[in-house]
N, C-alpha and C positions, 0 to 999 in steps of 0.2 A: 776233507771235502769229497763228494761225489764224484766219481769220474767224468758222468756226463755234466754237471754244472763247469766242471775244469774244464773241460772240451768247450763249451759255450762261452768259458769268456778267455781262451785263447784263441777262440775265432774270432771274436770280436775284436782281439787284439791286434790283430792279424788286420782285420780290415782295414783297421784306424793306422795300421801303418800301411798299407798300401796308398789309403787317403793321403796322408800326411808325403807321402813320397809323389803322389802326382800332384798336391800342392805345390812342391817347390820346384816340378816341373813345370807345372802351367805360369810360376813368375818367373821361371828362365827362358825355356822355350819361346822363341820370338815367333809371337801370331799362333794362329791356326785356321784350319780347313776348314770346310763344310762340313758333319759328320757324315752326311750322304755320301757315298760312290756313284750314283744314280737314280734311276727311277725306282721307286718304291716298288718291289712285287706283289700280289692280292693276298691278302691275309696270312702275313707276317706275324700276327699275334700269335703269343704262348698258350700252351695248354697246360691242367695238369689235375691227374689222378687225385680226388677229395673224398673225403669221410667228412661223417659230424652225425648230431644227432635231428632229426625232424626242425625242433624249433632254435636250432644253433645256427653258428655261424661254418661252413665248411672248413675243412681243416688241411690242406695239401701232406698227402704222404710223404712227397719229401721233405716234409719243412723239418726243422728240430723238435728233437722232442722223441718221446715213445706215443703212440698211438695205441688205445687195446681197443677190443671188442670191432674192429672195422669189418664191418660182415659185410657194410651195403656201403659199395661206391661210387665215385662217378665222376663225370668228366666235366673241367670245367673252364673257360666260358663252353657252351654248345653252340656257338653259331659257327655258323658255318659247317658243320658237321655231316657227313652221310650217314655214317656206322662206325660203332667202334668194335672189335675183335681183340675181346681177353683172351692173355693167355698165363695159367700157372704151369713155373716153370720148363720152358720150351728149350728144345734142344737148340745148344748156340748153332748149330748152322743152320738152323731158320732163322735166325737175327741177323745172319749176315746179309741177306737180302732186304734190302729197304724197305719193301712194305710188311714183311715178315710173312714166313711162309709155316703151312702146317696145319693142324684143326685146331680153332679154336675150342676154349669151353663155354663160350657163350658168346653173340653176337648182339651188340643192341643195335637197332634201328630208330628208337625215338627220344627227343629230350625228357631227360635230363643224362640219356645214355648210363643206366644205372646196371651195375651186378651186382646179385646178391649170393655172399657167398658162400658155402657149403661149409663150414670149420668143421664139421663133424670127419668129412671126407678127406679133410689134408693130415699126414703124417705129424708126428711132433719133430719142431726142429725148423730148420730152414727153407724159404719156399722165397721164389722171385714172381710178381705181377706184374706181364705186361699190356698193356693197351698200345693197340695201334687201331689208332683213329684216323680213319676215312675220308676224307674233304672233298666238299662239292667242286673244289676248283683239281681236283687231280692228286694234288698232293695225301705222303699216309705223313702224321706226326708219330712217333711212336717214343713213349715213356713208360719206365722202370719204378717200381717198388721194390726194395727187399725187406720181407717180415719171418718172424718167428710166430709156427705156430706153437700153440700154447694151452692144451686141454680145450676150453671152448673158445679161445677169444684169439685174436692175431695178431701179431705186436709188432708195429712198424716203428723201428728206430729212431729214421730220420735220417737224413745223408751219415757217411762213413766219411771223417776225413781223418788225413794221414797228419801222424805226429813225430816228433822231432826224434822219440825213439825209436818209430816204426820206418825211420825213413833209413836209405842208403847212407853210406857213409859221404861227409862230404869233400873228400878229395876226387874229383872228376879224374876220370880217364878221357884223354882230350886226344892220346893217338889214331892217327900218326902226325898231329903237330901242336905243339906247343900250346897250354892252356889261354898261355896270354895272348893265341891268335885267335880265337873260339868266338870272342862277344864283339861283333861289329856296330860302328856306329851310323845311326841312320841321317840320311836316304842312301842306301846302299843298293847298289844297280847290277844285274849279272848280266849281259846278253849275249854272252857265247860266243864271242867275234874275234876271242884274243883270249892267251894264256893270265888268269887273274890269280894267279897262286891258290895254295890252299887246298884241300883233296885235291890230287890228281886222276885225270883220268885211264884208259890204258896204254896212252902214247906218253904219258908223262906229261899231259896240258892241264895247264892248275886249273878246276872247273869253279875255282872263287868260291864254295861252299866252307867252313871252317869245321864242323862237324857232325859226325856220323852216332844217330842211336842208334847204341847198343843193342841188338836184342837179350832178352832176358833168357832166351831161352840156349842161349850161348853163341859162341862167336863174335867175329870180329865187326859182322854187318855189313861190314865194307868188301868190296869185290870193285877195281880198278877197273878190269875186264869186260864186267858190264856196263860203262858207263865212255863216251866217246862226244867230246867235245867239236861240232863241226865249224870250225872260223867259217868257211865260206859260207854257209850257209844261214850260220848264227843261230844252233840252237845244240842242244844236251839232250843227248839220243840215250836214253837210259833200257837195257836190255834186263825186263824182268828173270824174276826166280819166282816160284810158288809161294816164297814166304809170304807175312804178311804181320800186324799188328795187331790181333784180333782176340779179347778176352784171353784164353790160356795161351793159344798160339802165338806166340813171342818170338816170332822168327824172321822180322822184317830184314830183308837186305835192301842196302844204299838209301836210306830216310837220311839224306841229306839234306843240313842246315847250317843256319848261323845262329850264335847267342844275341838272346836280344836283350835289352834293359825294360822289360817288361813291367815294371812298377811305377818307372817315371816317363813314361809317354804313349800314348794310345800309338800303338804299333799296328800297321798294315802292310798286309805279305798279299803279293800278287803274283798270277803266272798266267802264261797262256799256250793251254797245249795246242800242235797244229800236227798236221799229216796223220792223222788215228790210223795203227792197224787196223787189221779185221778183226771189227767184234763180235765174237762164238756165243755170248751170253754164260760165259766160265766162270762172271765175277771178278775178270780179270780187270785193272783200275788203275789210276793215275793223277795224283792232284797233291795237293796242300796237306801241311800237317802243321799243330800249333800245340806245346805242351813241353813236360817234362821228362816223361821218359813212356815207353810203351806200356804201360797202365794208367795214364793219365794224362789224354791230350785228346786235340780234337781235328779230323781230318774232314776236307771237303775235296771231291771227288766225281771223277766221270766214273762210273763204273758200270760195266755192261750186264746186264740181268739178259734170262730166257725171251722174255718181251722187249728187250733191246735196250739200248742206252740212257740211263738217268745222272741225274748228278744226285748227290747223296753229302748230308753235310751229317754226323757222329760224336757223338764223345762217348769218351770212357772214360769212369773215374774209379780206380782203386783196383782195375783188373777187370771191371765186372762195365757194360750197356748201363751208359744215363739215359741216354733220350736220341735222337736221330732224326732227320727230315729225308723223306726224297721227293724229287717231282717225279709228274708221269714222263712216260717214253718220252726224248726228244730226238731231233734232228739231228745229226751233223754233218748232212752236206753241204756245207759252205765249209769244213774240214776244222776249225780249231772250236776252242772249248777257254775261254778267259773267266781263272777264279778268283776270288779278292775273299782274307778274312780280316777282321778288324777287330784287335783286340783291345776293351777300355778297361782300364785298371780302377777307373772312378764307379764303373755302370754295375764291374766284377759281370761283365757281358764279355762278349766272344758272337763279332754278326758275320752272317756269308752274303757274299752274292755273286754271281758269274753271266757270263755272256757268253752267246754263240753265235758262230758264224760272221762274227764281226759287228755283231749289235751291240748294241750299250749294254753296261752292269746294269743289274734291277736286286734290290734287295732280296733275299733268297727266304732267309730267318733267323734269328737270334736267341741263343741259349744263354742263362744265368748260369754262373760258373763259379766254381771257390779260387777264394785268395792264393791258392798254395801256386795257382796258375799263371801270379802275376809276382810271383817272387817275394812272397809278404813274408817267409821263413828266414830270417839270413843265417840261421844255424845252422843250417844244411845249405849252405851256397858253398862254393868251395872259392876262395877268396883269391883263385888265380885264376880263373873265369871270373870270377862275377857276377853272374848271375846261374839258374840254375834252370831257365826258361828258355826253349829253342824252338825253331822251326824252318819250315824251307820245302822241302819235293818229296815225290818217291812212287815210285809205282808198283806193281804186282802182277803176275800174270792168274792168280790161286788155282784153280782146277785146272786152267788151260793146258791141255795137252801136249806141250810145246814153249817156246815162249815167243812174246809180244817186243815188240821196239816201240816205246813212248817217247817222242820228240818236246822238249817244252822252250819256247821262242826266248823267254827270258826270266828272271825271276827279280823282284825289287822287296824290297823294305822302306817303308817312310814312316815318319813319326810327325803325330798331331800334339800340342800343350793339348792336356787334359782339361774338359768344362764342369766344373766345381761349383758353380752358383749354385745348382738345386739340390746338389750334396753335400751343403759344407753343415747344416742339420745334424747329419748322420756322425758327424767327427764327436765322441764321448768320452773324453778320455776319464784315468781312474778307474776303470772298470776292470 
C-alpha cells in the first residue's frame, strides 16, 4: 500500500479514537459548560490558502493530498480582508513577529486576493508559502504552505504528520519527579499563596507545576533560580532567559506544566499576567502553551513587538509555522493580560481568548489541529504519565538585552464533557 493512502487512514484512525474517547467522557463527565468563555471577538472566522482550477471547486493547500500545477492562489473566504502579503520562503525571524516582517513578493489588494505564481523562478526542491493577510478590524491571520518544486508544476503535500516511528521514544523523562506526578486531574487550581508541591522554585517552594519541556536543543530546561513563588503576594514571578520555542531554536527555559487527559475532556488552561515589565519591543513574551513537545504545540501570548504590545496566538506543527493570529497594538494600562485556551478533542480545535485590564474574555480565534494533539497515539504515551499532552506557562525575554520578570496571578485547568451531537456522523469505523 501507498504510504500516503497508510498515512490517511491512520489519521483517520486516530480521529475515531479520540471520538470514541471523548464519547465515553461525555457519558461520564457530569454536565457541562457553555462552550463560550465570553464575548465572541469580530471575525473569528478561519482563513485559508486555495488552489483549483477556473470551473472547479477550491482546494485548501493544506488539506490532504498532493496538489500539482498550483501556479494561481488565493485566499479564502475574502471578507473581511484588507491585503494579503505573500511571502516564498522568508527568513524565520520575520515570522517571529506576528504580522510578519520583511519584503513581500507580491501584495494583493482586491478579491479574490489571488498570486500567481512564477514556477519557472523557484529552484527545484523545497520551498515554504506564506500569506499574511491583513484585516480591516486590525488583526494579520497568517498561514503556511509547504511544497516541492518540480520542473514546471508545484506539489503541495498536504499537512506532515508524525508517525509512531517518527516519534520519540515513549518512556518520558519526567525529572525531577516522578512520572506518576506528571498528569493532573481537573479542575486543578495554582495560585501562588502556598507551597503546592511539585517543581520547586529557588527557595524550595513547590510551585504546583508537574512538568518541565524539555528543549530539544539540549538541557535540562528547568532553572529553579529563575523562577520565585510569592505566598504573599500570590503569584509566580518567573525571570526570563533568551531561550525560546521557536522552529529550529529549541531552547525554551521553565515551559512549565501539567499533563493533561487531553482525549477525554475539552480541557481549559487559563492564566493571568499582572504587573508587566517594561516593554523594549525585543519580542520579549509571556503566556500559555498547549501541546507535546517543542515542535508541536501551540502558544498564546503577550508579546511585545517595535509597535508595542500584542497578544499573538501560534502553532507549530512538526518544527516548522502552521498558522498564527495577532491583534493590533493593545493597551496595558490597567496592568494585567488574562489568557484562556480551550482545547476540544471532538472539534480537533484549539480556541484562544483573553482579556485586559480586567475586562471580560472575548473569543480571540480558533485553529484546526491534528489528533496527535489530543493524545489519539497511545503507542507513543508512556504508560507512567499517561498521557503524552501538556501544558501550563512560560515566558522569554529573546533579544532583550538583559532580562525581564513576568508575574502570573494564577494558573487553572478545568474540564468540559465533550458535545458529540453534531459529530457522532463522523465516527466510521473499519477503515
Amino acid at each position: 500500500m501507498r504510504r500516503g493512502a497508510t498515512e490517511s487512514i491512520r489519521r483517520q484512525r486516530a480521529r475515531a479514537a479520540v471520538l470514541l474517547l471523548a464519547l465515553l467522557a461525555a457519558m461520564i463527565l457530569p454536565g457541562r459548560v457553555s462552550n463560550a468563555a465570553g464575548p465572541v471577538g469580530p471575525g473569528t472566522r478561519d482563513f485559508a490558502i486555495v488552489t483549483g482550477l477556473p470551473d472547479g471547486l477550491p482546494t485548501p493547500l493544506a488539506g490532504a493530498g498532493a496538489i500539482r500545477d498550483a501556479s494561481v492562489i488565493w485566499i479564502s473566504p475574502a471578507d473581511g480582508i484588507e491585503q494579503v502579503r505573500y511571502f516564498i520562503d522568508p527568513a524565520s525571524s520575520n515570522l517571529e513577529y506576528g504580522a510578519v516582517r520583511g519584503k513581500p513578493v507580491a501584495v494583493a489588494t482586491e478579491a479574490p486576493f489571488a498570486l500567481q505564481l512564477d514556477l519557472e523562478s523557484l529552484s527545484h526542491g523545497p520551498h515554504t508559502l506564506v500569506a499574511a493577510i491583513d484585516l480591516a478590524d486590525g488583526r494579520t491571520v497568517v498561514k503556511t504552505a509547504r511544497g516541492e518544486a518540480r520542473g514546471e508544476s508545484l506539489v503541495f503535500a498536504g499537512e506532515a504528520a508524525a508517525t509512531a516511528a517518527d516519534a520519540a521514544s515513549p518512556l518520558a523523562d519526567c525529572a525531577p519527579l516522578a512520572c506518576s506526578q506528571v498528569k493532573v486531574a481537573a479542575p486543578y487550581t495554582l495560585t501562588f499563596d502556598s507551597d503546592r508541591g511539585g517543581l520547586e522554585d529557588k527557595n524550595g517552594v513547590g510551585t504546583g507545576f508537574t512538568w518541565v519541556d524539555k528543549p530539544t536543543a539540549g538541557g535540562t530546561g528547568y532553572i529553579p533560580a529563575n523562577l520565585e513563588v510569592n505566598a504573599t503576594a500570590g503569584v509566580l514571578s518567573i525571570t526570563t532567559t533568551p531561550g525560546i520555542a521557536f522552529l529550529a531554536e529549541n531552547n525554551q527555559d521553565n515551559a512549565l506544566g501539567v499533563g493533561i487527559d487531553a482525549a477525554r475532556q475539552v480541557s481549559a488552561l487559563e492564566t493571568r499576567l499582572v504587573n508587566f515589565p517594561a516593554m523594549t519591543g525585543e519580542l520579549e513574551q509571556a503566556g500559555l502553551w498547549y501541546g507535546t513537545d517543542d515542535d508541536n504545540y501551540l502558544k498564546l501570548v503577550v508579546i511585545s513587538e517595535p509597535e508595542g504590545p500584542r497578544i499573538q496566538f501560534v502553532e507549530e506543527r512538526n518544527g516548522a509555522l502552521q498558522q498564527q493570529v495577532v491583534t493590533p497594538v493593545i493597551s496595558l494600562a490597567g496592568g494585567s493580560a488574562q489568557l484562556r485556551l480551550r482545547a476540544d478533542p471532538v472539534r480537533l480545535a484549539v480556541t484562544a481568548y483573553y482579556g485586559l485590564n480586567g475586562g471580560a474574555l472575548q473569543e480571540f480565534h480558533t485553529f484546526q489541529t491534528p489528533p496527535e494533539l489530543f493524545n489519539s497515539d497511545s503507542s507513543i504515551i508512556d504508560p507512567a504519565v499517561g498521557t503524552g499532552v501538556f501544558g501550563g506557562v512560560f515566558a522569554s525575554d529573546r533579544f532583550l538585552q538583559g532580562v525581564a520578570v513576568f508575574q502570573f496571578d494564577y494558573f487553572t485547568l478545568t474540564a468540559e464533557a465533550p458535545v458529540l451531537r453534531a459529530f457522532l456522523p463522523m465516527l466510521r469505523f473499519g477503515q
